[in-house]
C-alpha positions in Angstrom: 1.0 24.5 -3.5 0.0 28.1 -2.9 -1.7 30.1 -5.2 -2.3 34.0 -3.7 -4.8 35.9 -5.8 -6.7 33.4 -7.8 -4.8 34.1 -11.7 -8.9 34.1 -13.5 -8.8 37.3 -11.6 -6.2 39.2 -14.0 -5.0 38.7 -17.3 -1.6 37.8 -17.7 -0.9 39.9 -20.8 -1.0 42.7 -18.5 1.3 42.0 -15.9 5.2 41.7 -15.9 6.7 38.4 -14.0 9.6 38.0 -11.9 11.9 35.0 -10.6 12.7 35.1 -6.7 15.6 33.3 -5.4 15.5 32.3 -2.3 16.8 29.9 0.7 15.2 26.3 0.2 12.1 25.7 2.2 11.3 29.4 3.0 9.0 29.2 -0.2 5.8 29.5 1.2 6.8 31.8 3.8 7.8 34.5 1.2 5.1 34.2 -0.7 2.6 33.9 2.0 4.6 38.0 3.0 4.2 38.8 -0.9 0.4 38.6 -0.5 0.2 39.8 2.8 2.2 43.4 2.2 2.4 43.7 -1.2 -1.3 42.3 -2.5 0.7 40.8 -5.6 0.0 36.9 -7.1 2.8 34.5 -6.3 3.4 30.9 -7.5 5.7 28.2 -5.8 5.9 25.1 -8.8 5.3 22.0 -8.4 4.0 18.8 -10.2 2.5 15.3 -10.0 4.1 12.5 -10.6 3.4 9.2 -10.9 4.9 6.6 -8.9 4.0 2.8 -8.8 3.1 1.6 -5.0 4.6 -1.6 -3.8 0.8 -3.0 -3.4 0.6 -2.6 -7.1 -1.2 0.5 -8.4 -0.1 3.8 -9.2 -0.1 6.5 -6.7 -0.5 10.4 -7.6 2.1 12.5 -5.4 2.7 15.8 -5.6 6.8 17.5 -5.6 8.4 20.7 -6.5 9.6 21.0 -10.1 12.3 23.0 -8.4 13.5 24.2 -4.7 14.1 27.4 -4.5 12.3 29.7 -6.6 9.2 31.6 -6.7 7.7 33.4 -9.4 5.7 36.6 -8.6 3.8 38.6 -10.9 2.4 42.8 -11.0 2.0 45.8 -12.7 5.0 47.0 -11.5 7.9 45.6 -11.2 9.9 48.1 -8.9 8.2 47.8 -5.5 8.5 44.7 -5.5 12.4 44.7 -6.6 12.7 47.2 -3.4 10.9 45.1 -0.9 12.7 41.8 -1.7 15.9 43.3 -1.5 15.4 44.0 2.6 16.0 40.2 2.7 19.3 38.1 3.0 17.5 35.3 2.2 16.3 36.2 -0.9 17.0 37.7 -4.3 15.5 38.9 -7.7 17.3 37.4 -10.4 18.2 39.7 -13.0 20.0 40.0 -17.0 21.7 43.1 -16.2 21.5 45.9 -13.9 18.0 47.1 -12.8 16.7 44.6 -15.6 14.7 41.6 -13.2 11.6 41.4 -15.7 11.3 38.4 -17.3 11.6 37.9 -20.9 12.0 35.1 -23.3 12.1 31.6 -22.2 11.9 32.6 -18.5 8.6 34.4 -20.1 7.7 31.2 -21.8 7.9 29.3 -18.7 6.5 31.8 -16.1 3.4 32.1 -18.5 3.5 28.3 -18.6 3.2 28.2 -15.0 1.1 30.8 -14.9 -1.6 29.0 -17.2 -1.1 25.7 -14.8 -2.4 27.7 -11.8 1.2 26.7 -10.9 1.1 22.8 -10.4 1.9 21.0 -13.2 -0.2 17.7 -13.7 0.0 14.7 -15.8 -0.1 14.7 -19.4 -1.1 11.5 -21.9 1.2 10.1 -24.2 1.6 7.4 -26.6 4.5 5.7 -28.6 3.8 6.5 -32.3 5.9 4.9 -34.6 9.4 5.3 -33.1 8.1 8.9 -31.6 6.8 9.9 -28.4 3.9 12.1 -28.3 2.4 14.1 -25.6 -1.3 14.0 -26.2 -3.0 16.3 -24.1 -1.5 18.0 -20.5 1.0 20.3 -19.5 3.8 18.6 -21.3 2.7 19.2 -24.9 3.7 22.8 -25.1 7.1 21.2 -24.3 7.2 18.5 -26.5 10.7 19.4 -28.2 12.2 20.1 -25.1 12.3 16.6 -24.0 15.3 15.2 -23.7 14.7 11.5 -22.0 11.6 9.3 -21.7 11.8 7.0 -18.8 8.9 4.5 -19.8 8.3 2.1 -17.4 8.0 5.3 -14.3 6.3 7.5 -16.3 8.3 10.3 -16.4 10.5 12.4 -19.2 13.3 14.3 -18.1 12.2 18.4 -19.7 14.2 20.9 -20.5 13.0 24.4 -18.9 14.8 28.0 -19.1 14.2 28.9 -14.8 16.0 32.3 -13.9 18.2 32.5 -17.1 19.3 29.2 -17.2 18.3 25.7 -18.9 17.6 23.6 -16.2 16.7 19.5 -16.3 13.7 18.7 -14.8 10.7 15.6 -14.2 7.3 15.7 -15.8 4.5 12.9 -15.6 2.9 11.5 -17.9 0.5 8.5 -17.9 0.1 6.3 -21.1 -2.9 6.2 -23.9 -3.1 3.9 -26.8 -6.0 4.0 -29.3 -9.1 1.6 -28.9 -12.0 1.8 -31.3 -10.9 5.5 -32.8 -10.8 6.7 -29.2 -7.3 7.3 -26.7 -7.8 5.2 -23.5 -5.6 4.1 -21.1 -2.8 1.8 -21.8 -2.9 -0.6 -18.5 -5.3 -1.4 -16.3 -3.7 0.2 -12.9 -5.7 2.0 -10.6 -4.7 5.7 -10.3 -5.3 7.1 -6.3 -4.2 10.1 -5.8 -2.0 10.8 -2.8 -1.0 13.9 -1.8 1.8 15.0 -0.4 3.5 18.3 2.1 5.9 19.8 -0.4 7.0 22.7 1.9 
């Protein structure tokens, strides 16, 4: 993950945010230019997941929610528009002509992103009743977006709006389970973290 300009810097509220299209793999190199030439903030998303290790514990690894896109964010939108458009490689996605700000559930999710310093980490959950319920993370402002809870590899299939579309993807989660009017952790694995290139 790259983060350019650190987002504690600037208030979101008054900025305008953008999706960038762009050739899978040349992430990072676009927004690395972004920051370089244009002194704008940039995020390329991406999450940790679980995932159980063959020696028996569960591993931390870090993965793009989704190829492809990068979300930039400024005062104004236009320069930006101007100097993306020299590339063949890349493209601001848009609702109509000369309308690429983001609004809406794009909005939603850029501000969600935004908020997450752009890496999505692992929420808590627990079964309650016959309902799942994101306790605490990133996950819980999504809570009625999920669409599939795969239990045993701790993961729920989410529902996000990405460049004006509704678009599947994977969120961690890790469970909890009450002990002694407290939320602790529901097995006994070890958690290592183990990070991972996503470029």
């Amino acid at each position: 993950l790259l983060v350019l300009n650190l987002k504690h810097e600037m208030n979101i509220s008054s900025l305008k945010s953008i999706c960038v299209s762009c050739r899978i793999g040349s992430e990072q190199p676009l927004f690395i230019r972004i920051k370089q030439e244009l002194g704008m903030t940039a995020l390329y998303a991406t999450r940790v997941q679980e995932e159980w290790h063959k020696e028996g514990y569960w591993v931390e690894a870090v993965k793009p929610i989704i190829d492809g896109y990068v979300f930039v964010y400024m005062e104004n939108v236009k320069p930006a528009v101007e100097w993306i458009h020299q590339f063949s490689a890349a493209h601001v996605l848009r609702y109509d002509k000369d309308d690429y700000t983001l609004y809406g559930n794009d909005l939603d999710f850029a501000e969600w992103l935004w908020k997450n310093n752009g890496q999505i980490g692992v929420s808590e959950a627990m079964m309650e009743g016959r309902y799942f319920v994101i306790l605490s993370g990133p996950m819980k402002d999504y809570q009625h977006h999920i669409q599939k809870v795969i239990k045993n590899k701790h993961y729920a299939v989410v529902d996000m709006s990405i460049g004006g579309a509704m678009k599947h993807t994977f969120a961690s989660f890790r469970w909890m389970r009450r002990l002694d009017g407290c939320y602790v952790h529901s097995d006994n694995a070890e958690i290592r973290f183990n990070q991972m290139h996503t470029s």
